[in-house]
VOPAGU-2260 file (C-alpha; in pm, 1 decimal, decimal comma):
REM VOPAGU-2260
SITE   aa  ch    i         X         Y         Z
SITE  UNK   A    0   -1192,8    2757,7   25512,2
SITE  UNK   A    1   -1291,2    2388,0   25366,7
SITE  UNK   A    2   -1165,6    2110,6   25517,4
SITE  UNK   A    3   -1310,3    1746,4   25554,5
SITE  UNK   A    4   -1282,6    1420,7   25406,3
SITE  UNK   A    5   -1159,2    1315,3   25064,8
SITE  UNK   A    6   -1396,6    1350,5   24758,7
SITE  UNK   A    7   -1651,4    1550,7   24942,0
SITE  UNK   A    8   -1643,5    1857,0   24708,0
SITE  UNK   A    9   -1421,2    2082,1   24913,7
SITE  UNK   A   10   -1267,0    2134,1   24624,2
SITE  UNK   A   11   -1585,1    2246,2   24392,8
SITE  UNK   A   12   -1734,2    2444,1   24688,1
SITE  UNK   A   13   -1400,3    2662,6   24770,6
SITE  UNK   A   14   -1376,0    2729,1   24397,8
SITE  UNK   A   15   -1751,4    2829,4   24373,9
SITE  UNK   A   16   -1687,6    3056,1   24716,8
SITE  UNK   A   17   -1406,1    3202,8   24555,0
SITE  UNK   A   18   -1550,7    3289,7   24238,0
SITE  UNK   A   19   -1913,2    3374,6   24402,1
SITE  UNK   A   20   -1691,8    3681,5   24648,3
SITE  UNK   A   21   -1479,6    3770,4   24360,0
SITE  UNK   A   22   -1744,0    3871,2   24185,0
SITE  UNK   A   23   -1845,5    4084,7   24490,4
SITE  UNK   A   24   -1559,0    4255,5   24507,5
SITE  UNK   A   25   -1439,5    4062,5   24794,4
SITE  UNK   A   26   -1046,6    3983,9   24755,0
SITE  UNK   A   27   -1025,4    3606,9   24761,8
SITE  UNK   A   28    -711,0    3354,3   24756,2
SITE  UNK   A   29    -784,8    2950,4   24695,8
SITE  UNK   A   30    -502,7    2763,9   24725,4
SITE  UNK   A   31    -366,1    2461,5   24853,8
SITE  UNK   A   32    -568,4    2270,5   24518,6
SITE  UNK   A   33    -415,2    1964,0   24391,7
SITE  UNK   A   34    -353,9    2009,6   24003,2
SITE  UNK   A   35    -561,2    1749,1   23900,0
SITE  UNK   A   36    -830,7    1905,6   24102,0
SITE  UNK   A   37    -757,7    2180,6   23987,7
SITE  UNK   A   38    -833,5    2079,3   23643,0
SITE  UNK   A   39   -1158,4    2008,6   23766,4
SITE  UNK   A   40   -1251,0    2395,4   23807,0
SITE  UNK   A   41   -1072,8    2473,8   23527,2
SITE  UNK   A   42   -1323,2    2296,7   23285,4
SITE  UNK   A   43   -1548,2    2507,8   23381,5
SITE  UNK   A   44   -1517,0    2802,4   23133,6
SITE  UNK   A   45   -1633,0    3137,0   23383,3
SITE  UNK   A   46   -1458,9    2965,7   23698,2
SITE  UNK   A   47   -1137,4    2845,8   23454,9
SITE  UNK   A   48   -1075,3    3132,6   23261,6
SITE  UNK   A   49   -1051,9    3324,3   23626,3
SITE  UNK   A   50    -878,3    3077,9   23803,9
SITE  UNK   A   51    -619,6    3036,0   23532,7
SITE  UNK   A   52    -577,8    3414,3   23498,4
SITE  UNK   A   53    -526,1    3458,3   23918,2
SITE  UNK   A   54    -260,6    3144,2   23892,8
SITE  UNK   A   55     -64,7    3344,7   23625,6
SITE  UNK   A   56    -107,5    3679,0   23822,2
SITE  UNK   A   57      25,7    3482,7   24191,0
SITE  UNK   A   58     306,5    3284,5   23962,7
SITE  UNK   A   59     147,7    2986,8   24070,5
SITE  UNK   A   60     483,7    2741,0   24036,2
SITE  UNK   A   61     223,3    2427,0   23861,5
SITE  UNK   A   62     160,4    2649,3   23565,3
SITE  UNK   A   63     522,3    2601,2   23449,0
SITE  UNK   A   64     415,4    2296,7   23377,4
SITE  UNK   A   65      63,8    2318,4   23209,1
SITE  UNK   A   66     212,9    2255,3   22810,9
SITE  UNK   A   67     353,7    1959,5   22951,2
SITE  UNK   A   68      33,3    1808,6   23153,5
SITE  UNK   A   69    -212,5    1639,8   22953,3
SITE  UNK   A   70    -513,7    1745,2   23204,4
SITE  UNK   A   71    -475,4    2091,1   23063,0
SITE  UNK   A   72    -487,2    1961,8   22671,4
SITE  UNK   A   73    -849,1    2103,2   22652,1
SITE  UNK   A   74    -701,9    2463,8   22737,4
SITE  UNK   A   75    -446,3    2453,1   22454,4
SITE  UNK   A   76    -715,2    2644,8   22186,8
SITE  UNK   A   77    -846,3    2896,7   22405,7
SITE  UNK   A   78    -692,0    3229,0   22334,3
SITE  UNK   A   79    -661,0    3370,3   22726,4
SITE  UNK   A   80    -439,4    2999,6   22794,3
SITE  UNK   A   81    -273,8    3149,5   22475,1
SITE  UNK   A   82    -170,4    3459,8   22591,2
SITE  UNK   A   83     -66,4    3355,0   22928,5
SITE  UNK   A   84     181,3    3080,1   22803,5
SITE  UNK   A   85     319,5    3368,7   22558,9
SITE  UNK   A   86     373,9    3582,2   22855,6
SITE  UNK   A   87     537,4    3327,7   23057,8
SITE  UNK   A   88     784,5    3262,5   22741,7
SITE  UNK   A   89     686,5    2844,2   22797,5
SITE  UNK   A   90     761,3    2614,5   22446,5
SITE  UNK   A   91     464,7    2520,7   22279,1
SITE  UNK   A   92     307,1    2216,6   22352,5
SITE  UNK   A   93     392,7    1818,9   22287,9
């Protein structure tokens, strides 16, 4: 568990942790991330594309409104952000 101060990288290092014992094997859950922070991790492709897969997977109630966000813009190309909003029958973005 992570817990301090603002804008200490709790944040970064829980989603590093996560993705560091996922890879082991380990079953991992992250959560209590702000979206914006969230945003963050998912910028960066390996962690992103595995975080944003796991939000789908837990129904994750912020990704009902990723079209809508404009943090999440960048993801709007990528085919696995494709497939998800597909899946989750959303409109296509603004």
């Amino acid at each position: 568990m992570f817990t301090g101060k603002g804008g200490v990288g709790k944040t970064s290092l829980a989603a590093a942790t996560g993705v560091k014992l996922a890879t082991l094997n380990y079953r991992t859950l992250v959560t209590q991330v702000f979206e914006f922070q969230l945003s963050d991790v998912l910028r960066k492709k390996a962690a992103g594309k595995y975080y944003l897969e796991q939000s789908y997977q837990e129904h994750a109630p912020w990704l009902v409104r990723i079209q809508s966000n404009p943090n999440y813009d960048f993801l709007h190309s990528d085919p696995r952000y494709q497939a998800i909003v597909k899946k989750m029958g959303l409109p296509p973005a603004s």
